[in-house]
KEPAFI-99624 format. One record per residue: x negated, y, z of N, C-alpha, C, O in turn. Coordinates in steps of 0.02 Angstrom, whole numbers, plus 50000, padded with zeros to 5 digits. Atoms other than C-alpha are relative to their C-alpha. Example, Ala and Ser with C-alpha at 12.3 -4.5 7.8 and 13.67 -1.06 7.14 Angstrom:
! KEPAFI-99624
499554994150000493854977550390499555006050000499035005950033 500424994149997493164994750357500395005550037500145011050045 
This chain:
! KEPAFI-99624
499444999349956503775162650239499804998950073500155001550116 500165003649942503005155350384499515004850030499005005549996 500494994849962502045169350518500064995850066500544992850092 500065003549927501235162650681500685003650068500775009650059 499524999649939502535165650830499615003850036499015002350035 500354999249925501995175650979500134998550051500674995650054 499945007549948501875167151134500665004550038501085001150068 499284997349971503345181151201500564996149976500964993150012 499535002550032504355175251058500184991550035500564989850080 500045008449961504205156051104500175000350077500324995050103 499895001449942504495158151261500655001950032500934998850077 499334999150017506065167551242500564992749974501094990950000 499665006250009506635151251152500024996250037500604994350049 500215005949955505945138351272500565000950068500814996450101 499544997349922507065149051424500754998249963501204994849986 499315000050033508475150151300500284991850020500804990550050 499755006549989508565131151310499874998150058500294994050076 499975001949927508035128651483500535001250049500764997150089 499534997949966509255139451558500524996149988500874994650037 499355001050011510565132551484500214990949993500734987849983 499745009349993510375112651494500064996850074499704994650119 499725001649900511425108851652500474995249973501054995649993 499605005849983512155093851599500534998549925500595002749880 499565000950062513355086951463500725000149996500984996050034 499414997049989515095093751434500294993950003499974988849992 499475009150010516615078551444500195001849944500194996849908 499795000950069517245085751280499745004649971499335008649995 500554998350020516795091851135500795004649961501405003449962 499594996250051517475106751008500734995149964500834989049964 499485003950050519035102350902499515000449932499045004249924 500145000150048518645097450736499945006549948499425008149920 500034994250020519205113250657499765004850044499985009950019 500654996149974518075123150764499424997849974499215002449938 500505004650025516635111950711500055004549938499595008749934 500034999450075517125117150524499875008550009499485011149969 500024991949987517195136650583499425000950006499125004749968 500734997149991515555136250656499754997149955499545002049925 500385000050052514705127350516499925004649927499525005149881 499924993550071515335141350391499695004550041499335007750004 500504995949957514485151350514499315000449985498945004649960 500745003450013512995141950512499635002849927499205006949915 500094998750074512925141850327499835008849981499325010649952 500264991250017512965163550312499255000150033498775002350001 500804998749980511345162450429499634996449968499044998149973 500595005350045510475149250322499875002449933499325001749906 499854996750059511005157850168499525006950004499035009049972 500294994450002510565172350216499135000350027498735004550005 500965000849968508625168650306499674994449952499084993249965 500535006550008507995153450205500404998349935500975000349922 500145000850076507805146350021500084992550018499714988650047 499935008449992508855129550007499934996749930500234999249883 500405002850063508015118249865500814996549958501054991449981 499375000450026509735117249745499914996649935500324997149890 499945002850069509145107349608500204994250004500064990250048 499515005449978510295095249570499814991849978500174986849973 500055008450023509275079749513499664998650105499754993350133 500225000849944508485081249695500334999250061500194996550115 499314998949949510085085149778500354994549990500674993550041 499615006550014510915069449719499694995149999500074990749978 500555004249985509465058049745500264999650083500634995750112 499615000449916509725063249933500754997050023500934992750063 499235002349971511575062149943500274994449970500854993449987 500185004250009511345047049850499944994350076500304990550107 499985002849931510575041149997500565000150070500864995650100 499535000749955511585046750117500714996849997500954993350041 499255003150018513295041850047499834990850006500344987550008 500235005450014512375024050042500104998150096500524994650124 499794999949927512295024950230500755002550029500975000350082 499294997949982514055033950242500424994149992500904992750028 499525004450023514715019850152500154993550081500614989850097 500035005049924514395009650327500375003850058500355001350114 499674998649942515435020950435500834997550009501074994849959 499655000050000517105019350511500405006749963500035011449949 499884992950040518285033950418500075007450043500505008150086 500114995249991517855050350456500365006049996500745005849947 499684995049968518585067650521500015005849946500425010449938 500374993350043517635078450389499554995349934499304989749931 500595002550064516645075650223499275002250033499185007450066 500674997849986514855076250258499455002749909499505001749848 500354993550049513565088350158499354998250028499214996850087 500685001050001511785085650125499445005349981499355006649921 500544993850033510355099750118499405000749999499265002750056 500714997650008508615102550080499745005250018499815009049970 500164994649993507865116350154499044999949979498624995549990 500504999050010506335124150089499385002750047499105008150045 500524997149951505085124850223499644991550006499784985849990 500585006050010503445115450264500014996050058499694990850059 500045001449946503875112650444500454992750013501044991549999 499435006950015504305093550477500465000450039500325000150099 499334999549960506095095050535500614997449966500584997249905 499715005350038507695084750497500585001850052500385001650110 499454996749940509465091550602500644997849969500664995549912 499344999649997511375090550617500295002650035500265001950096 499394993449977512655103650640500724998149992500994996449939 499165002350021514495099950670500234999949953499945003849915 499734999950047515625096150541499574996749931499674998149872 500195004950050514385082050454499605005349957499505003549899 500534998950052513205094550376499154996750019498844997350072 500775001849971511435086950379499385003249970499505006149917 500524995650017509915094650345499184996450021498964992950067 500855004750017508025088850299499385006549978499505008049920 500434998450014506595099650280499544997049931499384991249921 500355002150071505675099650104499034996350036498734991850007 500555000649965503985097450214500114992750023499774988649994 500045006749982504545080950308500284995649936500154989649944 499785005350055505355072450134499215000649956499184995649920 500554999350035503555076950048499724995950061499214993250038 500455004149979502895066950196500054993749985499534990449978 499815004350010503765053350162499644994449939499334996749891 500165001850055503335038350056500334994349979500074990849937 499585005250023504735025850041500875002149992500975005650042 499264997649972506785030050035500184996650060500734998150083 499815003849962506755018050167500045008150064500525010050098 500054995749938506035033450287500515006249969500755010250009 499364994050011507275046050202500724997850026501185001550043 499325006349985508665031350244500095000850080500625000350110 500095002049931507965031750424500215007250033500705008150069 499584993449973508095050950465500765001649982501155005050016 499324998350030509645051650367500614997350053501115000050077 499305006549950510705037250475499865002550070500395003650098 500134996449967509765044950629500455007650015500745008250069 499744991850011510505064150602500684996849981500974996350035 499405001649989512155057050549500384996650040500984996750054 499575002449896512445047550712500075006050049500525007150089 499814996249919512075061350828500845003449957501325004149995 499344996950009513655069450707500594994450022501014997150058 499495004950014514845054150706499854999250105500314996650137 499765001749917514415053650927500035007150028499885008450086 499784992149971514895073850931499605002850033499805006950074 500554999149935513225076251024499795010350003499645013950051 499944990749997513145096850975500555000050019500605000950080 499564999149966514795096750989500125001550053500355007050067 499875001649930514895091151163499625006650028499815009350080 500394997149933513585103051222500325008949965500045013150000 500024995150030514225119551115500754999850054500725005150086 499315000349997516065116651186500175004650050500685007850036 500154997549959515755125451347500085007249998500455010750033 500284993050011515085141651278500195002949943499875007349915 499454995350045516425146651153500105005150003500365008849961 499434992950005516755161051237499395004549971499665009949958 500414997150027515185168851167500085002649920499865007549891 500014995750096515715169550967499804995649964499194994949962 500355003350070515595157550823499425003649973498915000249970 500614998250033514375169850740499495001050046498934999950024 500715000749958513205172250896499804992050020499204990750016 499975006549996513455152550939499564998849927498984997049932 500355002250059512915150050753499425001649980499084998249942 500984995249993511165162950772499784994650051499264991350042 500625003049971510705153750901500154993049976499764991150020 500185003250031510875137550815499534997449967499104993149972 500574997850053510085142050683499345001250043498894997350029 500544998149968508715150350813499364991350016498794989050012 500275008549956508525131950891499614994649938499084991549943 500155008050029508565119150732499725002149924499554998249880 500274998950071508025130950581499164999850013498774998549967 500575000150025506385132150642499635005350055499015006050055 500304995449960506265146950796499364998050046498975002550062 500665001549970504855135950896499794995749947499724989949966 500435003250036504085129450741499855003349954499755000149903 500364997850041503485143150651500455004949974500385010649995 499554993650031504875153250551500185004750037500525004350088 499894993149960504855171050595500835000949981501105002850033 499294999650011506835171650515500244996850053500545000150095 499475002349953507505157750624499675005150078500085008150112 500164997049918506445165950798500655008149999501125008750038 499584995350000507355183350749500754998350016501095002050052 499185001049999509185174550736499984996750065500524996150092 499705001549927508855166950911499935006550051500415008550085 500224996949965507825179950996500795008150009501055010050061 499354995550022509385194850917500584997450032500885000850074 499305000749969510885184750961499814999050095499404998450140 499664999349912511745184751122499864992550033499674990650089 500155007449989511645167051110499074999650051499124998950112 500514997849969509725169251172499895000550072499335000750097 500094999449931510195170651351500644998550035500734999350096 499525003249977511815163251358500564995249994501014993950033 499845006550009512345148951268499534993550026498954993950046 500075006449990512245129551297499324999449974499185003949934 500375003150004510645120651279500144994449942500424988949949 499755005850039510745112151121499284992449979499274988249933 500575004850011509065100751134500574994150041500954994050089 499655007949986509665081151120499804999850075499405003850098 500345000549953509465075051282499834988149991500184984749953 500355005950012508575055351290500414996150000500264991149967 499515005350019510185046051303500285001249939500414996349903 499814998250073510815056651142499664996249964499994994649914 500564999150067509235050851039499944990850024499574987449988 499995006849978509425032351125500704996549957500674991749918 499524999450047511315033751057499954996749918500064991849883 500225000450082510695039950898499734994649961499934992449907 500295007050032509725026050856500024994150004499704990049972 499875007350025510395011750891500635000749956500644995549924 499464997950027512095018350802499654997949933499754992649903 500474998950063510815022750653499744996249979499744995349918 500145006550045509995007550642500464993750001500284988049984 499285004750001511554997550656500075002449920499914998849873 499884997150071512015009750498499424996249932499564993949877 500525001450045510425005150411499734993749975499404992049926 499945009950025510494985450421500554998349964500544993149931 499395001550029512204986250356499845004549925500145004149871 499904996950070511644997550226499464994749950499524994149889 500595002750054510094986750160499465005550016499345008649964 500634998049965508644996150253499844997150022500284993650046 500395001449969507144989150332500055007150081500055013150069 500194994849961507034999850495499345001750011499225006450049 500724998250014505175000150464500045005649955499535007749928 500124991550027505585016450382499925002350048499345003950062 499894993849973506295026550515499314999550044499035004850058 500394999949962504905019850621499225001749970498705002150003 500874997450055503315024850489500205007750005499745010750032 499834994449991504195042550486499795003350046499355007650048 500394998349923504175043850679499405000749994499115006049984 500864998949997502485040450681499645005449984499255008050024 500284994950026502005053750557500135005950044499705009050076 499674994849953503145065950645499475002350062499265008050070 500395001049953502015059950805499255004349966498795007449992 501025000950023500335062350714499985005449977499435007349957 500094994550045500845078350637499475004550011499775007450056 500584995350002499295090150643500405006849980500465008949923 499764993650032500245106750660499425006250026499045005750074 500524995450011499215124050626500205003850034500795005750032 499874992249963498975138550751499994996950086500604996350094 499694998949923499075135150954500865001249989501254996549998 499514996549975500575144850954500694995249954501204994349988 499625006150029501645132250838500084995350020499584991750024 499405003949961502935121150920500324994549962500844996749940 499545002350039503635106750825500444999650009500574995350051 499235000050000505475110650800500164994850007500614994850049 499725004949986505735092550793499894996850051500364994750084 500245002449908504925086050949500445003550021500925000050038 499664994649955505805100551024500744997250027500924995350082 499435004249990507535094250987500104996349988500664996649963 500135007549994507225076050980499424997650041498894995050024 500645002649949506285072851142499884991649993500284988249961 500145006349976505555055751185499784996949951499814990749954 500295003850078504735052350992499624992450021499724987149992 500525005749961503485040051097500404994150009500264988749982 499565005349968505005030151188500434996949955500704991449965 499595002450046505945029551026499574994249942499794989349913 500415005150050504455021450919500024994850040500294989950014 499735006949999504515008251025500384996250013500354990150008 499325004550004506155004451059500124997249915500334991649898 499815001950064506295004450871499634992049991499914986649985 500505003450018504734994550844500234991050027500194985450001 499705007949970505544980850972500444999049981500624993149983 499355003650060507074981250864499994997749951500424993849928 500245005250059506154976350722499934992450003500164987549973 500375007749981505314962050793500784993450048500744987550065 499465003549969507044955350875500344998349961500464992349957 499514999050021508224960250757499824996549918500134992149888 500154999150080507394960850578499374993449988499354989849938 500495005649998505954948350609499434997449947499194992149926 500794998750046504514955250502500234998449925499874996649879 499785001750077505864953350348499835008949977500185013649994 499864994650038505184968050244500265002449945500165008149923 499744998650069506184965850087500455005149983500535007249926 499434995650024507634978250117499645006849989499185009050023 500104993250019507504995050027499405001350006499285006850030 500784996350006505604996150013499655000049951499135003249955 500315001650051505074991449855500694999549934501294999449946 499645000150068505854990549661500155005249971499685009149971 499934994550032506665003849565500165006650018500165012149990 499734994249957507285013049706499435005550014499505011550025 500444996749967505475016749747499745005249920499455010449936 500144996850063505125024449558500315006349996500015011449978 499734994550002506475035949575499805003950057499775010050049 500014996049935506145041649745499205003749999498985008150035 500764995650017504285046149674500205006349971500105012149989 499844994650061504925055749542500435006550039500345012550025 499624995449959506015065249651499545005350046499545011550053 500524993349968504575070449762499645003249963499405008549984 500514994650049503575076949615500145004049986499815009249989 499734994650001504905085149563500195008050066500235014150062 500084996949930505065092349736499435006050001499525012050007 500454998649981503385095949749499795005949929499545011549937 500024997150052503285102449578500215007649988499915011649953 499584995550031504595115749578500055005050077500285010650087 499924995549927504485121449762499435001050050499545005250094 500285000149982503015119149830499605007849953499685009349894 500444994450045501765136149790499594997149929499294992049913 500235005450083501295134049607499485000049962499414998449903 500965001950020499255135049607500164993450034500204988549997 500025005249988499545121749752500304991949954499994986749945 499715003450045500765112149642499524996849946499444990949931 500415004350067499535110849493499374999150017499044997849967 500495002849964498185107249580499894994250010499444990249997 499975009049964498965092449675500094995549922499804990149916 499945002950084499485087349468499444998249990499334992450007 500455000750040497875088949385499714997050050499134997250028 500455003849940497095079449546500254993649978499804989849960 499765005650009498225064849513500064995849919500184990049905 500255002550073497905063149325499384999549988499144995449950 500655002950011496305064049336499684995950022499154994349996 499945006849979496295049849442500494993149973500384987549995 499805004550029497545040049335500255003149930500815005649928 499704993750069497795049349156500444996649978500684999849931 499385005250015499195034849128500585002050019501095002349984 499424995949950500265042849270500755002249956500755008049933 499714994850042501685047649176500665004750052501085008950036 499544996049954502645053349337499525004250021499835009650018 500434994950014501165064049365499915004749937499745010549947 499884995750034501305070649196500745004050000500785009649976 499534996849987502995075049232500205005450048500635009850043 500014994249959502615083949386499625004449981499565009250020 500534996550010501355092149300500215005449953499985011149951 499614997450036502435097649179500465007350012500445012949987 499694994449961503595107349278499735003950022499895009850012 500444993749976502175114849377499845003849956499865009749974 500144994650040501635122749220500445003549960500315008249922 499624993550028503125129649168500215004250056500625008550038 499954995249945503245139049342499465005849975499455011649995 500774992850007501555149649270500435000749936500455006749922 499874994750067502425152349099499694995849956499704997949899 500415005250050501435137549013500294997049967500094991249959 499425004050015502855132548932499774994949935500054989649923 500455004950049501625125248779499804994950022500034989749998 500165002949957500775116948895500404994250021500274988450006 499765003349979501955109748977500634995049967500944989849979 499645004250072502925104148841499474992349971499624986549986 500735005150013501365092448778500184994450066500294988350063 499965005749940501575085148957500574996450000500524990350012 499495001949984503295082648961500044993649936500404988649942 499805004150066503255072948793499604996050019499734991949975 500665004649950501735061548898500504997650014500824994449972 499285003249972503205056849016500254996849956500044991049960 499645000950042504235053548880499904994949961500334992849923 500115005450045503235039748801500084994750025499984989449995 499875009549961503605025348920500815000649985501084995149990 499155001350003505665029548885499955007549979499835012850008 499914993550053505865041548739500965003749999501195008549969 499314997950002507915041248795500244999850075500794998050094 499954997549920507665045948988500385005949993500185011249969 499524991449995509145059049012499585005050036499535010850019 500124993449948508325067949150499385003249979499275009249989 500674997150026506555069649069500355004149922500315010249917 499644995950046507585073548891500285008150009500245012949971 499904993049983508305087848993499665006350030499895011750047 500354997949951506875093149073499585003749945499255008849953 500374996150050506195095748890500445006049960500285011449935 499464993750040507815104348816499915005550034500035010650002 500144992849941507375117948971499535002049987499515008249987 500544996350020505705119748919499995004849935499855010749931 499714996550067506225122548729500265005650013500015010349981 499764994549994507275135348794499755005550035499955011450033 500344995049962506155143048903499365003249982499025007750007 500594996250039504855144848778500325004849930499985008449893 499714995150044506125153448659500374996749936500804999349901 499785002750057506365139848532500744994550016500764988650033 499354999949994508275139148542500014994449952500284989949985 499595005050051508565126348389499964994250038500444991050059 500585006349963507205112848473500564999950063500994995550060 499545001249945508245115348638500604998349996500744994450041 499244999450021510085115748575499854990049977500224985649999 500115007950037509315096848478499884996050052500134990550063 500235006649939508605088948619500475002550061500214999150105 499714999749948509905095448766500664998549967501124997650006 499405002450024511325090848637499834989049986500224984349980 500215008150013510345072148610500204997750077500534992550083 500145001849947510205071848803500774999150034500884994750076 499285000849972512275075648839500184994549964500614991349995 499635005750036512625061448700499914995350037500434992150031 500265004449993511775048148800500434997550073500234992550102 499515000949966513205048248931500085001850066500615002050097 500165002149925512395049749095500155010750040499725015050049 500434991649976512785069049170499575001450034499444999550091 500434996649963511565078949195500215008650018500325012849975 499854993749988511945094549276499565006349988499785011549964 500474995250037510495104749243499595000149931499095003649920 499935000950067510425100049068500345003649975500245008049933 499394995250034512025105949046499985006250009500115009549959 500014993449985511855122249125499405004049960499385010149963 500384995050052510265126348987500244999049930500125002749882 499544999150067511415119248849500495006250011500605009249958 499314994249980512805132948916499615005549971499765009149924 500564993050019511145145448916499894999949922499885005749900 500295000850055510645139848736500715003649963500675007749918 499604996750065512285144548659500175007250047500715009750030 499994993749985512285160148751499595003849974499825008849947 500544995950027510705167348698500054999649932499755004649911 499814999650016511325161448533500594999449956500794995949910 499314997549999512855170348542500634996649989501124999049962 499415004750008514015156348548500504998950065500614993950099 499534998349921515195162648695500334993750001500114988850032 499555005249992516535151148668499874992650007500284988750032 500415007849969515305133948681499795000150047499784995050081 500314998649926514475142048828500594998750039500614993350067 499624999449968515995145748908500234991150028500094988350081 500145009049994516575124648869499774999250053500064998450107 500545004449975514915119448930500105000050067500244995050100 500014998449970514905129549059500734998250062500734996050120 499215002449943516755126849150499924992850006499774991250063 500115006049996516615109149121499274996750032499184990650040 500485003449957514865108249212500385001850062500574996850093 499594998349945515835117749357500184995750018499964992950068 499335004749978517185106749361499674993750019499944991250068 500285005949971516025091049383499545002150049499564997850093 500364997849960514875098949485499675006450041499175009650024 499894992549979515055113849602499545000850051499765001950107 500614998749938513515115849708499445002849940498875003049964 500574997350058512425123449525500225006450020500805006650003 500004995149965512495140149608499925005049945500345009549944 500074997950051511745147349440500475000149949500565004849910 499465001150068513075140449321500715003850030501195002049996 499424995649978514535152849420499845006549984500265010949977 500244992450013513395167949382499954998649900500035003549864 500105000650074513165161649190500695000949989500865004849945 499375000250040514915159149173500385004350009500885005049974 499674995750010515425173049241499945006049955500385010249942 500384995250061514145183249104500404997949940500635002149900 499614999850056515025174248981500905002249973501155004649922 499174997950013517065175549023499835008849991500175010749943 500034993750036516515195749005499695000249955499965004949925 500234999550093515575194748836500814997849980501145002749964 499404998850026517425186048787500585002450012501145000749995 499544993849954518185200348886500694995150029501274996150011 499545002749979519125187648980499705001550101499314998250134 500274994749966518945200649134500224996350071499794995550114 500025003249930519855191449286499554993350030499314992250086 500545005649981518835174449260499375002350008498964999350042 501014997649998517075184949237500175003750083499645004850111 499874997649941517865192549412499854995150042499394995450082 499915008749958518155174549489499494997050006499414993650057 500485004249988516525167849441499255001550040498864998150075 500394994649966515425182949486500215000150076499794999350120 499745001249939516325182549633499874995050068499894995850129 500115006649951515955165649706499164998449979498794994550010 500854999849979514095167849652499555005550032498945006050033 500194996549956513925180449754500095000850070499865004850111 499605001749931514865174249897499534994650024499374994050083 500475007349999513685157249871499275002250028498914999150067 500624998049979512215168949883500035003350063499525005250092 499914995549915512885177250053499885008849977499835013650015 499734991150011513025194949957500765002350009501185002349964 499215001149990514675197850034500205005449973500795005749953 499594994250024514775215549974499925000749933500065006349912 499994999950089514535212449782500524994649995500994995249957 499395007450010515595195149801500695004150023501145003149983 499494997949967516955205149905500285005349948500885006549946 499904993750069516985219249751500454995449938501034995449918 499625007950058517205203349614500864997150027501404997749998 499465004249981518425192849728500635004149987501115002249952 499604995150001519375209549755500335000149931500944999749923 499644997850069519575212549561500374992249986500954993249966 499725004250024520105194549528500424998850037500784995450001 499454999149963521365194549661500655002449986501215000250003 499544995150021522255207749586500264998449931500775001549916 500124999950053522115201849416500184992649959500414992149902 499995006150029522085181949405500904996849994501344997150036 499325005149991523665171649359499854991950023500234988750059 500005007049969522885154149384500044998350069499524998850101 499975002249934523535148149553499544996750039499514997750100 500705005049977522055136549589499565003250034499395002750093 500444996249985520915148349578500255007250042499825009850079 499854996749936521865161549679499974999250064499995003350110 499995002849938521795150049804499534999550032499494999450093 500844999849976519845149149796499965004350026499795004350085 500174992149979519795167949803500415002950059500215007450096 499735001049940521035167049926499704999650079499775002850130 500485002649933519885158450051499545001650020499365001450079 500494998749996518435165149988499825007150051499325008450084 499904993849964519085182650063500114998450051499635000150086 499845002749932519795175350217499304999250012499085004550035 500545001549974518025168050250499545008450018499315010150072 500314994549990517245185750215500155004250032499715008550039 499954995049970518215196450320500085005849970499935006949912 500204992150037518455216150308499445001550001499104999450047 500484995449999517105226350260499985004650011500535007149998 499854991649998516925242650290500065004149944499855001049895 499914998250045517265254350174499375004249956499525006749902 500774999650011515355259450137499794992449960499674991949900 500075006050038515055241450098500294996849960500074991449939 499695002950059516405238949973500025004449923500225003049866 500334995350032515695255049901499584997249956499714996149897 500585000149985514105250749904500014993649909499774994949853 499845004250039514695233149802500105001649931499814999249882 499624998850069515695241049665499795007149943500125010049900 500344997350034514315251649605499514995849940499134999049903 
């Protein structure tokens, strides 16, 4: 994904933000603007870049964060947590409480303390309106060009991604919106807010400040590569040691909070999995078989190792491994489910249906468990358990992006034609195919009696706009 920049390109960005930082507005968007442009936001992210959606990884994070949320005063908006799949260390916030982390800087990481530290960081500048304030100005330009160049600024346009440089360099935004780089009282703000957040949560601030550092030390590749995060978080230098002297004042060399115990077990496992399932998957088994053969005990190394080899199709293989894992806690839900997926992905439906039906008894949901139990009685042919499985993973958990496209395969196998409309519909809307989702929504519109869900599809159209009549063509072929 990642192509060197040319120094035109970069420099286009660098003006984009120069021109336009004259100072800080007195107010900031309304709230419902905020929420407008982040659905904005979201079609350009959707549409340029690969967000890491697996949900034991995704709830590990927002885990975290909600842990730090739990320390705010009450809030305007729900906040939203995302992973993006890129190598470039970067870590942002966009109005309306969405936050965003690069898969590259959480793989640098090596405690939740420093996931704790960017996290409370990026959710202060939201909770002190600091985009806000500077976007408020330059409304008259267009939620969707306002939202390109966003995106241009914090996905990644001076740090390497040729997608985000196009969505700044293209929009209008490019030469005549606000300057959205923090400026040094923002990021002064930010962090004492953040580590206020982070003592009240049970953090050491010797995370956020081991992070920095790295951030600092990063060794990025090419001349022409910019770190996006320096970029818009100036003063990394001035902030390590303000932090550093907040330690020594505040915290007083107590390192016990959030750095050590069980927290730190899971937060391994999470990056393996990470690293496992998203990272390129020679590199992946590489970094595996490197780490077992330095400890063949590992069994969170056999677990990452595991996964990496069912990315090649090794599903034998990696089966053997997974059952490694499996011998320090033979009734781990998430490893149990991790084998019912393999079973199913090597073909042997009974073996999977046994161990992803052992793994739902044991109480704890797992969401991507459930969604290859849904698959298992689909493949065989058990519509009406799929269907179950399937609505009822929905209903607990609506961010499985996959389990709206399964379930909508199944309500048409039991020719139940407006729900296979409804579900197709919103997994194609999820994927930013507006003219296959806009075809779906259309038929279940016309078609659904449940009010609820009219209401989804309702919105879902409102959000999408008209199409032209080529592109609703185009869809309903």
């Amino acid at each position: 994904m990642h192509r060197p920049l040319t120094i035109k390109m970069i420099g286009l960005t660098i003006l984009a933000l120069h021109l336009l930082a004259v100072g800080t507005p007195a107010r900031a968007i309304s709230i419902r603007e905020e929420e407008e442009l982040s659905k904005e936001f979201m079609r350009v992210l959707y549409k340029n870049f690969d967000l890491v959606e697996d949900p034991l990884i995704m709830g590990y994070v927002d885990t975290v964060g909600k842990r730090i949320l739990a320390q705010l005063p009450p809030q305007p908006f729900a906040y939203h947590f995302f992973v993006i799949r890129e190598d470039v260390y970067n870590a942002f916030a966009i109005p309306a409480g969405y936050i965003f982390i690069n898969s590259g800087l959480l793989l640098a990481m090596d405690t939740e303390a420093e996931l704790a530290g960017i996290l409370s960081h990026e959710i202060s500048h939201v909770v002190c309106r600091h985009i806000s304030q500077r976007i408020e100005r330059e409304k008259k330009i267009g939620l969707a060009s306002m939202a390109g160049m966003v995106a241009g600024i914090f996905l990644g346009a001076a740090g390497g991604s040729s997608a985000a440089a196009q969505a700044i360099v293209l929009s209008q935004a490019a030469g005549q919106s606000a300057s959205l780089k923090f400026s040094r009282d923002d990021e002064t703000q930010a962090d004492q807010l953040g580590l206020g957040y982070l003592n009240k949560a049970g953090y050491t601030a010797d995370g956020l400040l081991q992070i920095l550092k790295k951030i600092r030390n990063k060794q990025w590749f090419g001349s022409e590569q910019i770190p996006t995060y320096v970029m818009t978080h100036p003063a990394v230098e001035e902030r390590i040691t303000t932090i550093d002297s907040w330690i020594t004042t505040y915290e007083r060399g107590d390192k016990t909070k959030a750095m050590a115990g069980p927290a730190s077990d899971y937060f391994k496992r999470m990056q393996y999995r990470l690293r496992a399932l998203y990272d390129p998957a020679q590199s992946a088994l590489q970094y595996f078989q490197t780490a077992l053969d330095n400890n063949p005990t590992d069994t969170n190394a056999a677990y990452g190792y595991a996964l990496a080899l069912s990315r090649t199709g090794n599903y034998k293989n990696a089966v053997i491994y997974m059952q490694k894992a499996l011998f320090q806690d033979a009734l781990d839900p998430v490893l149990l489910g991790d084998l019912g997926r393999l079973y199913f992905l090597d073909g042997r439906l009974e073996d999977a249906l046994r161990i992803l039906q052992g793994a739902a008894s044991l109480g704890k949901f797992n969401p991507l468990a459930t969604l290859y139990l849904g698959r298992t009685y689909i493949n065989q042919g058990k519509f009406t358990e799929a269907a179950q499985t399937l609505e009822s993973l929905i209903n607990q958990y609506k961010d499985l992006t996959e389990a709206y496209y399964f379930m909508g395969e199944t309500c048409g196998k039991l020719e139940r034609m407006p729900e296979a409309h409804f579900y197709l519909g919103l997994y194609h809307f999820r994927k930013a195919d507006l003219r296959t989702a806009f075809f779906h929504l259309e038929r279940a519109r016309t078609t659904l009696t449940d009010t609820a869900k009219l209401e989804i599809v309702n919105q879902a159209l409102k959000s999408i706009g008209k199409l032209p009549p080529k592109a609703v063509q185009a869809g309903s072929r």
